[in-house]
C-alpha positions as CSV (number, residue, x, y, z in Angstrom):
1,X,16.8,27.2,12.5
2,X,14.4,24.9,10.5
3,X,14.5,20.7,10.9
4,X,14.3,19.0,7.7
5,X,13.3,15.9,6.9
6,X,16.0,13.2,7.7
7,X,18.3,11.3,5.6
8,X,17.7,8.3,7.5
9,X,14.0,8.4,7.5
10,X,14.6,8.4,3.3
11,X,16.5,5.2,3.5
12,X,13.6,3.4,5.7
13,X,11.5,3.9,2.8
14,X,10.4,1.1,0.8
15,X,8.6,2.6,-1.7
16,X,11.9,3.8,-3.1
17,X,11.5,0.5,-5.0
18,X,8.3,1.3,-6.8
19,X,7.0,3.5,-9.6
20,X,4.0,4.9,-10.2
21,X,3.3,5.5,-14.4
22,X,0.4,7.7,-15.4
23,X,-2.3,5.1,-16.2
24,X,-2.1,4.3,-12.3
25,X,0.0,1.4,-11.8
26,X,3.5,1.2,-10.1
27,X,5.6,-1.0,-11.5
28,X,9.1,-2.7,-9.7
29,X,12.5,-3.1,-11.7
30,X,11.1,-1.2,-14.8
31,X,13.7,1.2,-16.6
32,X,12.7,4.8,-16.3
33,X,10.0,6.0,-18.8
34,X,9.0,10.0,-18.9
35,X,7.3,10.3,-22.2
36,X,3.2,9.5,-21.1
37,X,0.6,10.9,-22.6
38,X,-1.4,13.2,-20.1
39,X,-5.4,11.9,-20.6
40,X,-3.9,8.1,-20.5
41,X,-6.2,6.4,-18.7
42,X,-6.4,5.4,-14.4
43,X,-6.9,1.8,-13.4
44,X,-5.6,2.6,-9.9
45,X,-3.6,-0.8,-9.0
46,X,0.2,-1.5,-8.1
47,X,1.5,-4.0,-9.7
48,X,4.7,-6.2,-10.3
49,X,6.0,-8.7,-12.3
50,X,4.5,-12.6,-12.2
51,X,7.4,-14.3,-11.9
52,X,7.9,-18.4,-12.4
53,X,7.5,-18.8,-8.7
54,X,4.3,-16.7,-8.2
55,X,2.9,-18.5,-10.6
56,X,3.4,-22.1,-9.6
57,X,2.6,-20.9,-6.3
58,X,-1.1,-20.3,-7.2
59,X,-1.5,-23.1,-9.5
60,X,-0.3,-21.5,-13.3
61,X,2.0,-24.3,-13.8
62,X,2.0,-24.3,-18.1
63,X,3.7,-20.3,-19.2
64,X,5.3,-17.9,-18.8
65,X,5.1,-13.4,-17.7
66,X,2.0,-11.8,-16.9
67,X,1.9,-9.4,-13.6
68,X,0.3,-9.4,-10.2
69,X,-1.6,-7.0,-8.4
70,X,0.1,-5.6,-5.1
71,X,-2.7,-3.0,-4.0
72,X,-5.8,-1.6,-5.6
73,X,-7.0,1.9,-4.3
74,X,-10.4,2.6,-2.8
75,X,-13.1,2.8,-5.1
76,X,-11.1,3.1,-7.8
77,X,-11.9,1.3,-11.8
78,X,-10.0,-1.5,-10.6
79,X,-11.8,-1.9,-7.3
80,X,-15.4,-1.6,-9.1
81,X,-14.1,-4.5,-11.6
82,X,-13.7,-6.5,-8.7
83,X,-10.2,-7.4,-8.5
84,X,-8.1,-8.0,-6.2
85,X,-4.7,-8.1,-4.7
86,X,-2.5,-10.9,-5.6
87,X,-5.0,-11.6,-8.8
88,X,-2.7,-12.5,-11.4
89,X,-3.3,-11.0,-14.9
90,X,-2.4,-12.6,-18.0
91,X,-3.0,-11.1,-21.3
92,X,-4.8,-7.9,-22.1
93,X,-7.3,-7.6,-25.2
94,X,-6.1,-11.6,-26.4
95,X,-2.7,-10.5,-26.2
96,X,-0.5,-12.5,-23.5
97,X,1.5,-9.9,-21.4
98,X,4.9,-11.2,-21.4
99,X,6.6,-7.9,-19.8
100,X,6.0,-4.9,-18.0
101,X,7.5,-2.8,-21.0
102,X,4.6,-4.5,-23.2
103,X,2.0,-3.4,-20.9
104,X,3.1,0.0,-19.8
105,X,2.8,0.6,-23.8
106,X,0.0,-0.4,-24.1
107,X,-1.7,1.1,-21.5
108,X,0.2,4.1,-22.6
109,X,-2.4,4.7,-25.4
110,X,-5.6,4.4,-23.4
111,X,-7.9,7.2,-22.7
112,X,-10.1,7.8,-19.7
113,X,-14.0,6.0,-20.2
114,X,-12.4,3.7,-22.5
115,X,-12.6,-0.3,-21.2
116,X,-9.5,-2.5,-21.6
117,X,-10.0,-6.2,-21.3
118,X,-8.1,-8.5,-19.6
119,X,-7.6,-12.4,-18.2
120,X,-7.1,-12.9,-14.2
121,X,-6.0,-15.8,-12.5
122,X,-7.5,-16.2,-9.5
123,X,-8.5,-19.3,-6.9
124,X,-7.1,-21.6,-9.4
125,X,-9.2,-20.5,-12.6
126,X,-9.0,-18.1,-15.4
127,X,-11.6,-15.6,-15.9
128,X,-12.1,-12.5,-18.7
129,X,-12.3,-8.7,-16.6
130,X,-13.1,-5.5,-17.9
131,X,-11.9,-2.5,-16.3
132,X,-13.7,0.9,-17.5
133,X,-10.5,3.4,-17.3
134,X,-11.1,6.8,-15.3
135,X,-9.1,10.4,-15.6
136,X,-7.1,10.8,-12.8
137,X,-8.2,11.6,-9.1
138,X,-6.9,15.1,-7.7
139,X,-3.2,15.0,-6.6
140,X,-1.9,11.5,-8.4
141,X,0.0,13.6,-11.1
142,X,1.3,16.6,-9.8
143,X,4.2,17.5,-12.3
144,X,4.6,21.2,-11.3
145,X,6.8,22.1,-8.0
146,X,5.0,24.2,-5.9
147,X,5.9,25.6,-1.9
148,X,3.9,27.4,0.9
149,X,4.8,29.0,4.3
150,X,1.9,28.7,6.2
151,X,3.2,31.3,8.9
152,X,0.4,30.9,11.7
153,X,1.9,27.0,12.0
154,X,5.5,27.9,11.2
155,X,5.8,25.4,8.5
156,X,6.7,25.2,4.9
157,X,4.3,22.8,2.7
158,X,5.3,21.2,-0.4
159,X,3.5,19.6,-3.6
160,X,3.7,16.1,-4.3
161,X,5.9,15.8,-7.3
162,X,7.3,12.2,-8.3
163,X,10.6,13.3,-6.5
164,X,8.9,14.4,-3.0
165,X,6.8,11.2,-3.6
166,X,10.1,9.3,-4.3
167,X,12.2,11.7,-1.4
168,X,9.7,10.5,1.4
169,X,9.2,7.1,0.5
170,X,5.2,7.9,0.4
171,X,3.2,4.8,0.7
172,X,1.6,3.6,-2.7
173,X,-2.0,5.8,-3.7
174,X,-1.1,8.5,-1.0
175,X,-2.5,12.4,-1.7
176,X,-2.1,15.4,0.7
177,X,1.2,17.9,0.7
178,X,3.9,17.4,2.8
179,X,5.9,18.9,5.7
180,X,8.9,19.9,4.5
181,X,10.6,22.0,7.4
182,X,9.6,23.7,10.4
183,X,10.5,26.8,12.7
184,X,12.0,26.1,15.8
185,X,9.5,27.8,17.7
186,X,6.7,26.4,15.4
187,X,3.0,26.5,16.3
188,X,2.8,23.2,14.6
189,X,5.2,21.1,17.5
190,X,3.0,22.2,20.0
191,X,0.0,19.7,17.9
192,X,3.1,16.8,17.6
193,X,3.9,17.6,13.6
194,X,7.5,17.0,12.3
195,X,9.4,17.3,8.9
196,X,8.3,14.9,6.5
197,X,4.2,14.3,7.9
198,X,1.9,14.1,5.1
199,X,-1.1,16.6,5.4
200,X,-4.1,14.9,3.7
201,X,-7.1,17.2,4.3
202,X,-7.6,20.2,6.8
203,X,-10.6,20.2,8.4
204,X,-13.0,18.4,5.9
205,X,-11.2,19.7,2.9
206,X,-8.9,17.3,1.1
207,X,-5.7,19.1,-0.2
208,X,-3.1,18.9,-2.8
209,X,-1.7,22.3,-3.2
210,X,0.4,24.2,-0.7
211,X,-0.8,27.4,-1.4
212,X,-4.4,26.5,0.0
213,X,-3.3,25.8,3.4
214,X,-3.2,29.0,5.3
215,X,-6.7,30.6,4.0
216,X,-8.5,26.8,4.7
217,X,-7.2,27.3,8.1
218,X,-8.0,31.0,8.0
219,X,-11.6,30.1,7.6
220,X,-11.2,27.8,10.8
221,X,-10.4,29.8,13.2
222,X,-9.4,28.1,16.6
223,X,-11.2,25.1,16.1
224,X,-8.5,24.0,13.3
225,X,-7.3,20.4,12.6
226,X,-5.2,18.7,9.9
227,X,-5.7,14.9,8.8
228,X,-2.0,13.3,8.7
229,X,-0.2,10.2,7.8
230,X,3.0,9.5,9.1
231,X,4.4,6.3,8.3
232,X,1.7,3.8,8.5
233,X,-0.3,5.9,11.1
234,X,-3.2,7.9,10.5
235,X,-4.1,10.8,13.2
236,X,-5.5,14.2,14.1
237,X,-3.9,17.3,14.7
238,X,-5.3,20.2,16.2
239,X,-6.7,21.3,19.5
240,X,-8.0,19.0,21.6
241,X,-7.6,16.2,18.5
242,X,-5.5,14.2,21.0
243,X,-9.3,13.7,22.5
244,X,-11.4,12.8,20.0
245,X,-13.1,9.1,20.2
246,X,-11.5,7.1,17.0
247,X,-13.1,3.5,15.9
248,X,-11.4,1.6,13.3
249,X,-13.5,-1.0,11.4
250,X,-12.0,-3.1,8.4
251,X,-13.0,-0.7,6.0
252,X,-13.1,3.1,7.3
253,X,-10.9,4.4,10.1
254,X,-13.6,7.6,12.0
255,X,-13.4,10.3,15.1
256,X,-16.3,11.7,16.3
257,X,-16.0,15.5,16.4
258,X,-18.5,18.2,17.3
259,X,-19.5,18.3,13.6
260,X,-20.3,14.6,12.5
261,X,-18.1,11.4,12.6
262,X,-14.9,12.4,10.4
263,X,-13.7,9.4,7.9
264,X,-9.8,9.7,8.7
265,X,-9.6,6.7,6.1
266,X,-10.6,4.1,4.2
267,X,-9.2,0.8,2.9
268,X,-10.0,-1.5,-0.3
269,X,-12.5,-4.5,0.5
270,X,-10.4,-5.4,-3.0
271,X,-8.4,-8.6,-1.3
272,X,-9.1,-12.3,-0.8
273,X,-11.9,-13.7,1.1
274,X,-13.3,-10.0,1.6
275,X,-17.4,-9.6,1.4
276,X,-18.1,-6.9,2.0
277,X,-19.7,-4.7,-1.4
278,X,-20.6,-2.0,0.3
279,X,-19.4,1.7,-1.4
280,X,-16.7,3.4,1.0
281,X,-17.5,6.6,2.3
282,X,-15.3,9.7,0.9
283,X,-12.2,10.5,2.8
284,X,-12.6,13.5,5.1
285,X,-16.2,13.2,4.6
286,X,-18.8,12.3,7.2
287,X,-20.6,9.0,8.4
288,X,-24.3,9.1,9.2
289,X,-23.2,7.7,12.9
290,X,-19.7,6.3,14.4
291,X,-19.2,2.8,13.4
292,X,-18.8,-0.4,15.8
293,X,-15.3,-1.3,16.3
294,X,-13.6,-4.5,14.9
295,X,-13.4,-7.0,17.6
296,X,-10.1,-7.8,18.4
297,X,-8.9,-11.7,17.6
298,X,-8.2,-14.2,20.7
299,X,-4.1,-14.0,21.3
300,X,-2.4,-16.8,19.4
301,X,1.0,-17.3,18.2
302,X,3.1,-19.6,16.4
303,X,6.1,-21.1,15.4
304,X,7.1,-22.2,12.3
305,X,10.2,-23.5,12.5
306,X,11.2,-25.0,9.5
307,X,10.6,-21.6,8.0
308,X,12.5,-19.7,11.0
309,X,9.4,-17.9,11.3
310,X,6.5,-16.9,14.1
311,X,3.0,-15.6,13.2
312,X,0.3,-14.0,15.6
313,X,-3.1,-12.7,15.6
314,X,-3.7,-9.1,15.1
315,X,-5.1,-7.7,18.9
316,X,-5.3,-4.7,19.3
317,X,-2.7,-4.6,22.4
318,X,-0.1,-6.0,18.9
319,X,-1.5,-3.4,16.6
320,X,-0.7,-0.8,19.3
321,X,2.6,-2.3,20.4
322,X,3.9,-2.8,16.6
323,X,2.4,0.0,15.3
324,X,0.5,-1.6,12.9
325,X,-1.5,0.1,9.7
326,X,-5.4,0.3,11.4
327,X,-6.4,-1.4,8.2
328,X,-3.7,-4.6,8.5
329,X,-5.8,-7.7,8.0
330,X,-4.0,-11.5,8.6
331,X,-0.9,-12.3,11.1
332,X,1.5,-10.4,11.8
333,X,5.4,-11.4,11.9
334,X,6.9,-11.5,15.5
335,X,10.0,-13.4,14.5
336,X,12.6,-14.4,11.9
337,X,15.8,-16.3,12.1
338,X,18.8,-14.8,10.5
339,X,19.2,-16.9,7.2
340,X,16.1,-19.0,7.2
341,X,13.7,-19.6,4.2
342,X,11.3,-16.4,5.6
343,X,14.7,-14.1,5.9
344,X,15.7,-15.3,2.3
345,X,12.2,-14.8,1.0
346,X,12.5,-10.8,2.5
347,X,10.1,-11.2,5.6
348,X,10.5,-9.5,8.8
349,X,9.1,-8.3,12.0
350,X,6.2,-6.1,12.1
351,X,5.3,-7.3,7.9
352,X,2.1,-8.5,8.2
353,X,0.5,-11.5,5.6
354,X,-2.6,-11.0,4.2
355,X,-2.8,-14.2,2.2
356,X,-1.7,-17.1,1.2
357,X,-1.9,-18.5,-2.6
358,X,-4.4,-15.9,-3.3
359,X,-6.4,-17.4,0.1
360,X,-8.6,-15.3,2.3
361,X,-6.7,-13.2,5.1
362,X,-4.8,-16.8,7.2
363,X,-5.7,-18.2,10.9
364,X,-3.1,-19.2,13.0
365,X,-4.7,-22.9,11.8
366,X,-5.1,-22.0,7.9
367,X,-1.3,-20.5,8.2
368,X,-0.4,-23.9,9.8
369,X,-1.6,-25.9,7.4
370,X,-0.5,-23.8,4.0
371,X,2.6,-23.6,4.6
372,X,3.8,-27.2,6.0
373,X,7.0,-28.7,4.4
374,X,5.5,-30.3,0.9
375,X,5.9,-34.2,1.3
376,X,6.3,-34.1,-2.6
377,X,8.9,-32.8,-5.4
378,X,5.8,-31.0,-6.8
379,X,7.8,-27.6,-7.9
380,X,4.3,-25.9,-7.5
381,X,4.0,-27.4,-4.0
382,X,7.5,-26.3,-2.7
383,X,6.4,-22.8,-2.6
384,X,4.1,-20.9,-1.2
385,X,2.8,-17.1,-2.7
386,X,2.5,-14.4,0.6
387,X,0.8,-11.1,-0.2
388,X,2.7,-8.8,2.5
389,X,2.0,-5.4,3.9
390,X,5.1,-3.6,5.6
391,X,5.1,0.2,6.6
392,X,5.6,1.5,3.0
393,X,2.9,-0.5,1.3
394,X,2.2,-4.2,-0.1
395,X,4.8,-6.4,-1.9
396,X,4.4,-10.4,-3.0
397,X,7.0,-12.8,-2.1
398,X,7.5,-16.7,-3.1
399,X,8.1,-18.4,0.4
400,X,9.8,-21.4,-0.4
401,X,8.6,-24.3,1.7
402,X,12.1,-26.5,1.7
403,X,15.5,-25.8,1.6
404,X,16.6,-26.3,-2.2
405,X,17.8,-23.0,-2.1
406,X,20.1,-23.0,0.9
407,X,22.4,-19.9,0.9
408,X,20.7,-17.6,-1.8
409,X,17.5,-15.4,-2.0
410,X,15.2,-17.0,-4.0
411,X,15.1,-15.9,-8.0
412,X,11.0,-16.5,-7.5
413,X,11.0,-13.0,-5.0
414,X,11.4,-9.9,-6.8
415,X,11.9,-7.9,-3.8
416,X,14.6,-9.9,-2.4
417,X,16.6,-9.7,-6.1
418,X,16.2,-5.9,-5.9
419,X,17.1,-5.7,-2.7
420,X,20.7,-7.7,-3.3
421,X,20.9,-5.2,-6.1
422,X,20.8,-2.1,-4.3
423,X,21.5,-0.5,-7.7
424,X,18.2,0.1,-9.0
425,X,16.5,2.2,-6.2
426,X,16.6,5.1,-7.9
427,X,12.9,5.9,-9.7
428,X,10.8,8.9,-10.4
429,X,7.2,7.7,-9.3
């Protein structure tokens, strides 16, 4: 008997909506396209469409197109650049971007070391970037299927194809190999694994093909341990993993083992209101000494109930009780009423809001205040732009502020059209 990953675990997925292309961006609601060119260049940003109401929402009231930036991975060419989720880009090399299409063929010709130039939107002004592209980082393109049995776990790994990416609903950026089935009597339930985990690195070695797995852990012996990610969760597995200190900070997520502190991960400073320059440490590497832990916020909540929505403060008793990401940064969601503006807009328990209008990560008082009722028919002022994090990864929604909409999800949120059109979910990241 082996248990498989489940059906129902698939359909929780939300990155079922997204697809990765091989200059590394993921793109939402495009058609599929196969034919890329290998050595096209890496940005490393997700990305969607900049629709009417995103735009308006941060103050680009004159146009039309461009895209927006849903996540940027760690220290990657568009990290270094300095941008930043929810920057809004507009035209690349003079040329306005008017559609995905336009873009992905463009960046379809790009090479890695070559610089692309582009216009960002950001805190209400327009500014020229350059990104300087890179090759792609180990385990982002695996096109080859490939399958292990490592026998002294009792567990069958796979490679990360598009389809297992697209299969598991991996969240955006994600590397390792993945879990596909277990023994009954597997070694591996003993250290709390199950169908579907994501194995990022064992021991201090990151990994992306299945076939390395047994002779890494070979060369462990008994004091073995696999980094994994299941769902937003990050953890250790292994003997006596269970009771290894961990600290989170905003930016790196470290255990102190016997050997050094161990990075179990890292998140992008790349979002608004962030300071801190600082180069990230290599995940699965080491730390010179355990960092100090982020203090956890005072415990505030609050209504907003022309929205049919609550927002508290991320403590650590939440984080734990929700099951936040470590890294989640903002207020986190605690209610929404059935057909309100926040249902309609595709918000919901446990999503967590980064920003506001391109703003720094909200207070309960900042929150307040952004998203009053408008006391004007300003159509820029009757929305607000929320960069969200749910368990899958990071999606931008147009909140709108008043009821002129009663009844409908708004045409400004792309997530909410795709998800009335449950049509489209099926993409090959």
């Amino acid at each position: 008997m082996r248990v498989f990953l489940s059906h129902a675990r698939h359909l929780q997925c939300l990155s079922r909506i997204l697809r990765p292309l091989a200059f590394g961006f993921a793109l939402l609601l495009l058609p599929p396209l196969t034919a890329f060119a290998a050595e096209s260049g890496f940005t490393g940003m997700e990305i969607q469409a900049a629709d009417q109401g995103l735009r308006q929402a941060v103050g680009l009231k004159d146009g039309h197109g461009g895209i927006i930036i849903r996540d940027i991975m760690p220290g990657s060419p568009s990290e270094q650049a300095g941008l930043q989720r929810g920057d809004i880009l507009t035209d690349f090399d003079g040329v306005s971007i008017q559609s995905l299409n336009q873009l992905v063929a463009y960046m379809q010709g790009t090479k890695p070391g070559q610089t692309v130039a582009f216009t960002r939107w950001h805190g209400g002004k327009s500014n020229p970037q350059t990104i300087a592209l890179s090759t792609w980082p180990t385990g982002w393109d695996i096109r080859t299927n490939a399958a292990a049995v490592v026998p002294r776990l009792g567990l069958t790994l796979v490679a990360l194809t598009p389809e297992v990416r697209e299969n598991a609903g991996l969240r955006w950026g994600r590397t390792g190999v993945l879990i596909r089935s277990l023994d009954s009597n597997a070694p591996a339930l003993k250290w709390g694994l199950e169908a579907g985990d994501l194995i990022v690195s064992v021991g201090r070695q990151l990994i992306s093909n299945p076939a390395d797995a047994d002779q890494l852990l070979a060369r462990m012996g008994d004091h073995w341990y696999l980094l994994v990610e299941r769902d937003n969760q990050v953890f250790l597995a292994g003997p006596s993993m269970d009771k290894a200190p961990v600290v989170a900070t905003g930016t790196v997520l470290a255990a102190k083992l016997a050997d050094g502190p161990f990075v179990m991960d890292v998140a992008t400073t790349s979002y608004p209101g962030s300071t801190n320059t600082a180069p990230l440490p290599s995940r699965a590497g080491t730390l010179p000494a355990m960092p100090s832990p982020l203090p956890s916020p005072a415990d505030q909540e609050q209504a907003l109930d022309h929205l049919g929505l609550s927002v508290a403060t991320l403590t650590d008793a939440r984080r734990k009780d929700m099951r936040l990401r470590w890294s989640s940064q903002g207020l986190v969601v605690t209610r929404v009423e059935a057909g309100s503006l926040a249902h309609q807009a595709g918000l919901a328990p446990g999503h967590v809001i980064w920003s506001v209008n391109q703003s720094a990560p909200p207070s309960i008082a900042h929150i307040t205040t952004a998203l009053q009722a408008p006391a004007t028919d300003d159509r820029s002022a009757a929305n607000a732009a929320l960069l969200v994090e749910a368990r899958n990864g990071f999606f931008l929604v147009t909140l709108p502020l008043r009821d002129t909409q009663a009844g409908t999800l708004t045409d400004a949120n792309p997530l909410a059209r795709f998800m009335e059109d449950g049509t489209k979910g099926q993409t090959t990241p």
